[in-house]
PAFIDREN-403580 format. One line per 10 residues: for each residue x, y negated, z of N, C-alpha, C, O, CB. Coordinates in Angstrom, 3 decimals. Glycine has a CB too. Layout:
BEGIN
X Y Z X Y Z X Y Z X Y Z X Y Z; ...
This chain:
BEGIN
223.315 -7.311 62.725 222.624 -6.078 62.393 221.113 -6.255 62.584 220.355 -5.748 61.757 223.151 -4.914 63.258; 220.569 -7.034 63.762 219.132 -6.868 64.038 218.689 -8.139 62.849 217.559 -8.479 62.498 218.644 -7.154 65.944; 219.933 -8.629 62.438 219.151 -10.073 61.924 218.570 -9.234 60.327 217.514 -9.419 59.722 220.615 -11.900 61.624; 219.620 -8.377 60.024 219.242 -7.364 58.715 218.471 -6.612 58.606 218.064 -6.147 57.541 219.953 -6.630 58.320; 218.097 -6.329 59.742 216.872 -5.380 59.817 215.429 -6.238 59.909 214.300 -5.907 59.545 217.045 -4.376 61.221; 215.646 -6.790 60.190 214.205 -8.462 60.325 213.991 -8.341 59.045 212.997 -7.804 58.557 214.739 -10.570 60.784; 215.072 -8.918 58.328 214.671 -9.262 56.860 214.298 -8.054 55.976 213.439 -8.127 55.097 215.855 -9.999 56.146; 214.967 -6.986 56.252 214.375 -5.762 55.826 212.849 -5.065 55.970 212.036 -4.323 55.418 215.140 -5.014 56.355; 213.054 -5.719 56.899 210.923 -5.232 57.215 210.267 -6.436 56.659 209.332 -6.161 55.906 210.130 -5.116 59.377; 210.456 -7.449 56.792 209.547 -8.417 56.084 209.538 -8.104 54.774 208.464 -8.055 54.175 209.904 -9.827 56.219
210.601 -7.875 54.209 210.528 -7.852 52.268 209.859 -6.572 52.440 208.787 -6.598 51.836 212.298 -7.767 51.028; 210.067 -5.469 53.021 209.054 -4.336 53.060 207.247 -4.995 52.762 206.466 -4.927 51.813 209.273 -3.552 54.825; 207.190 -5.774 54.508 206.026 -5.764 54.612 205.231 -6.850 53.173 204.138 -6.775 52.611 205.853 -6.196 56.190; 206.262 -7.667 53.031 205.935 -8.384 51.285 205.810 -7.641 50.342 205.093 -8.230 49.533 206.967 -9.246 50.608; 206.174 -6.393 49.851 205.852 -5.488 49.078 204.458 -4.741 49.421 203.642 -4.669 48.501 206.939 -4.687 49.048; 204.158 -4.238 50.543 202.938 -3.768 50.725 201.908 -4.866 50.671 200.897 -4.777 49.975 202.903 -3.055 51.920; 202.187 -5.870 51.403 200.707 -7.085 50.915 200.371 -7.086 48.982 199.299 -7.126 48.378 201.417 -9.346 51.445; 201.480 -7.038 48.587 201.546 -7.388 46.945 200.492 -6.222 46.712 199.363 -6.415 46.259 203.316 -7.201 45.967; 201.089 -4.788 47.141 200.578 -3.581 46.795 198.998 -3.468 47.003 198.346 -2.949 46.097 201.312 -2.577 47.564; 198.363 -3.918 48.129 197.175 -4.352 48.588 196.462 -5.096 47.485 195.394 -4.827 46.935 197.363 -5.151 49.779
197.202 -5.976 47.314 196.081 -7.490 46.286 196.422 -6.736 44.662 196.639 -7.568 43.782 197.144 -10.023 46.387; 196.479 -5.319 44.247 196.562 -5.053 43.174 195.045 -5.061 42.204 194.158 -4.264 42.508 197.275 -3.902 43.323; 194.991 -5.346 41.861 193.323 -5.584 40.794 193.680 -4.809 39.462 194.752 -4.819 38.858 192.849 -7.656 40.204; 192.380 -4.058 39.120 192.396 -3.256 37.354 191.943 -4.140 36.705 190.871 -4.736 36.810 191.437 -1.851 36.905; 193.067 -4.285 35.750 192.821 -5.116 34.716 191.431 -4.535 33.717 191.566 -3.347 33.421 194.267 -5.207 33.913; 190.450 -5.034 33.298 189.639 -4.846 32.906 189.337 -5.091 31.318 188.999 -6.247 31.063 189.113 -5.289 33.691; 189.393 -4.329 30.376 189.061 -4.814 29.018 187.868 -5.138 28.767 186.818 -4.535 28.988 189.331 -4.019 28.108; 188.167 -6.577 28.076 186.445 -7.150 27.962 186.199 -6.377 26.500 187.055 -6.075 25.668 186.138 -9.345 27.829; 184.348 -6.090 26.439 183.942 -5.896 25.350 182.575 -6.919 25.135 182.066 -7.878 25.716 183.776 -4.415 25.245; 182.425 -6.426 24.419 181.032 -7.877 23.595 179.861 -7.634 24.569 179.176 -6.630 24.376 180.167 -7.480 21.413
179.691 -8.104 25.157 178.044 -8.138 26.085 178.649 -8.059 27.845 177.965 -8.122 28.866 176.703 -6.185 25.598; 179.846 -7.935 27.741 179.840 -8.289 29.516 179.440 -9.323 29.923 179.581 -10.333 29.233 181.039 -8.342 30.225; 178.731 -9.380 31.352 178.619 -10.162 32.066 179.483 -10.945 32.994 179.461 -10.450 34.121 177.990 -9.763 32.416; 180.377 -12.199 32.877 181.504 -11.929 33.864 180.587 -13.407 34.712 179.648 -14.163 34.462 183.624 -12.060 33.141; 181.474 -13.187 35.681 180.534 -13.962 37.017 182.383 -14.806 37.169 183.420 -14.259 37.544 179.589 -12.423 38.990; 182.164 -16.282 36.703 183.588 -16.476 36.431 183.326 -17.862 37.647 183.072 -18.977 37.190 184.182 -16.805 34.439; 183.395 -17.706 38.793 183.832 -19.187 39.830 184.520 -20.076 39.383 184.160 -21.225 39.129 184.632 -19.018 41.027; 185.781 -19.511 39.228 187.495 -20.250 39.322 188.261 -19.621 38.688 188.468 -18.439 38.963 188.293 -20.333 40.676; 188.854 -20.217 37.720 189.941 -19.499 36.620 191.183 -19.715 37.631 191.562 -20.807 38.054 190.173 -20.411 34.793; 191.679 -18.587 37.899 193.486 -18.494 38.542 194.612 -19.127 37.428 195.131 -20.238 37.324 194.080 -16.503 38.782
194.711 -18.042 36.758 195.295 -17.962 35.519 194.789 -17.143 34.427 193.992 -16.206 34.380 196.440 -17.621 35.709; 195.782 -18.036 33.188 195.722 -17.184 31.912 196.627 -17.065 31.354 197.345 -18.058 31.243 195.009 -17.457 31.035; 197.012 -15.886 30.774 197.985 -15.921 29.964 197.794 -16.310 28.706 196.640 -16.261 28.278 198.484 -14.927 29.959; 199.003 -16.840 27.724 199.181 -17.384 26.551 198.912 -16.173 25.198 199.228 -15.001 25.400 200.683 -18.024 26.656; 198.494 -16.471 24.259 198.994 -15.205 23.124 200.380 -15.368 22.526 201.009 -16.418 22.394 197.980 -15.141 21.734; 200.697 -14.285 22.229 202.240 -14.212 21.327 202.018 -15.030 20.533 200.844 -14.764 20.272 202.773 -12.898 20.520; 202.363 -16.142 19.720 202.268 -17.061 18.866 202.735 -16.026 17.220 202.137 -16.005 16.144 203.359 -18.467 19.463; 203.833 -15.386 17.591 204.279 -14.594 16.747 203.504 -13.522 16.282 203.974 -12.961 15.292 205.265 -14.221 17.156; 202.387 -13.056 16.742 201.818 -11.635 16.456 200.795 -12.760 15.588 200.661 -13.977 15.458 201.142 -10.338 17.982; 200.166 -11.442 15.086 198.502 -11.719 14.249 197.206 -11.777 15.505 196.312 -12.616 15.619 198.025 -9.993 12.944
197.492 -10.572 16.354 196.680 -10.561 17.491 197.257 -10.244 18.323 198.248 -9.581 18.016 195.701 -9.950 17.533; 197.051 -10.469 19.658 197.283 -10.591 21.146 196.692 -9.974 22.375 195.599 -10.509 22.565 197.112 -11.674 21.368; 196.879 -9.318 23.044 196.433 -9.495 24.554 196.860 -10.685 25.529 197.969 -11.141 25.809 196.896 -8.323 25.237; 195.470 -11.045 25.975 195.518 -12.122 26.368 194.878 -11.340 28.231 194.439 -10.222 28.501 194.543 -13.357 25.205; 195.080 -12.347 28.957 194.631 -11.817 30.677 194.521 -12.716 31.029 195.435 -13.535 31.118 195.445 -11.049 31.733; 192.885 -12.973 31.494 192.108 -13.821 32.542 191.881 -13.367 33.826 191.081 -12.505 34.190 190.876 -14.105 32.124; 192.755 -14.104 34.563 192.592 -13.583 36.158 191.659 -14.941 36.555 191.828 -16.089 36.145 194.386 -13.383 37.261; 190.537 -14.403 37.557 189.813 -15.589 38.298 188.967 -14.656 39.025 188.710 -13.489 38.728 188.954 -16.826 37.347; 188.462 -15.529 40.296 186.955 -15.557 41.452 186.408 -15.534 40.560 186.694 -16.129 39.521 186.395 -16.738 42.562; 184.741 -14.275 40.921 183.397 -14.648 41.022 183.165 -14.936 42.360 183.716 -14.639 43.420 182.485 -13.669 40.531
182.028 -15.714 41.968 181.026 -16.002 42.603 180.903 -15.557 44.192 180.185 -16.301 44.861 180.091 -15.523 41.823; 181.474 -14.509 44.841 181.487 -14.008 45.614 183.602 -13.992 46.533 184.070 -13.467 47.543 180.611 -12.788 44.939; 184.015 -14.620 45.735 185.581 -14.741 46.035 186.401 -14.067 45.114 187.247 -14.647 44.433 185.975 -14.189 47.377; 186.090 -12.387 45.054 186.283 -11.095 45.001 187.370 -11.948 43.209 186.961 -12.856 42.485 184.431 -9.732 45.026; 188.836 -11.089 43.075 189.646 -11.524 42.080 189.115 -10.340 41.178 188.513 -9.321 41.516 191.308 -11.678 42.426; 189.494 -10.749 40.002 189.599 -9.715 38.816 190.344 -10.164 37.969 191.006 -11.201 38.003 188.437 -9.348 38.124; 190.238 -9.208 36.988 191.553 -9.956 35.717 190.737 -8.823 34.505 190.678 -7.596 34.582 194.108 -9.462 36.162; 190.071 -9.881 33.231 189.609 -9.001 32.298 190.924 -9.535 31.040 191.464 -10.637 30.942 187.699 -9.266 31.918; 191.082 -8.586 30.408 191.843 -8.444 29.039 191.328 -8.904 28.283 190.117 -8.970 28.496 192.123 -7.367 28.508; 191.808 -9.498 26.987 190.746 -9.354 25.587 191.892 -9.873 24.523 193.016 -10.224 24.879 189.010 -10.585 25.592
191.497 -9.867 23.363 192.381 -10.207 21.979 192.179 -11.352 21.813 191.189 -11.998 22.154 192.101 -9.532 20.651; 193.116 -11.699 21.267 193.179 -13.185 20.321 194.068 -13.502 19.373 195.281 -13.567 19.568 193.381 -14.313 21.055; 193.480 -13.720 18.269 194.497 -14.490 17.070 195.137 -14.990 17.638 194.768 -15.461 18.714 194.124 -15.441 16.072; 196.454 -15.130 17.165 197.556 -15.985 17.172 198.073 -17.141 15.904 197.274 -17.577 15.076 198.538 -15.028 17.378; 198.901 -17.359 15.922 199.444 -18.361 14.668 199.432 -17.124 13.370 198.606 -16.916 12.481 201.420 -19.179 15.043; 200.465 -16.580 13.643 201.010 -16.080 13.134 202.689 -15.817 12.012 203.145 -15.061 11.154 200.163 -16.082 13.046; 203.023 -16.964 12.760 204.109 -17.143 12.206 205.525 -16.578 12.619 205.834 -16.174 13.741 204.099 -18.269 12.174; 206.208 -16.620 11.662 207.197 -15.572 12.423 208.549 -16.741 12.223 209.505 -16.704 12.997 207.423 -13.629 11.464; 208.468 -17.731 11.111 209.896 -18.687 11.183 209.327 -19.837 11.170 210.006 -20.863 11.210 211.071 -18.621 9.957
């Protein structure tokens, strides 16, 4: 019983850290300034669409994470 309850507060307390490190995704437009350190990740475009949302998560300059949005062509192929 106590061993279930251990694991029960940790996956708790793993949900609230997650909840903490949440960042607004940010839509880029033409003239931002981004202050880009270290790329985390990126996501891929749909290969299948015409255009895409795409998400750049990375550090500026200062540590601090963000994640800006933006479009991108894709292939476009569908077979």
């Amino acid at each position: 019983m106590y061993k279930a309850l251990l694991i029960a507060a940790l996956a708790l307390t793993g949900f609230a850290a997650q909840a903490d490190e949440a960042v607004t995704v940010t839509p880029y437009a033409y003239g931002i300034k981004l202050d880009i350190a270290k790329v985390i990740s990126q996501t891929g475009p749909d290969e299948f669409k015409d255009v895409s949302p795409v998400q750049l998560e990375y550090l500026d300059s200062n540590g601090e994470r963000h994640v800006v949005e933006y479009q991108v062509v894709g292939t476009g192929h569908t077979g």
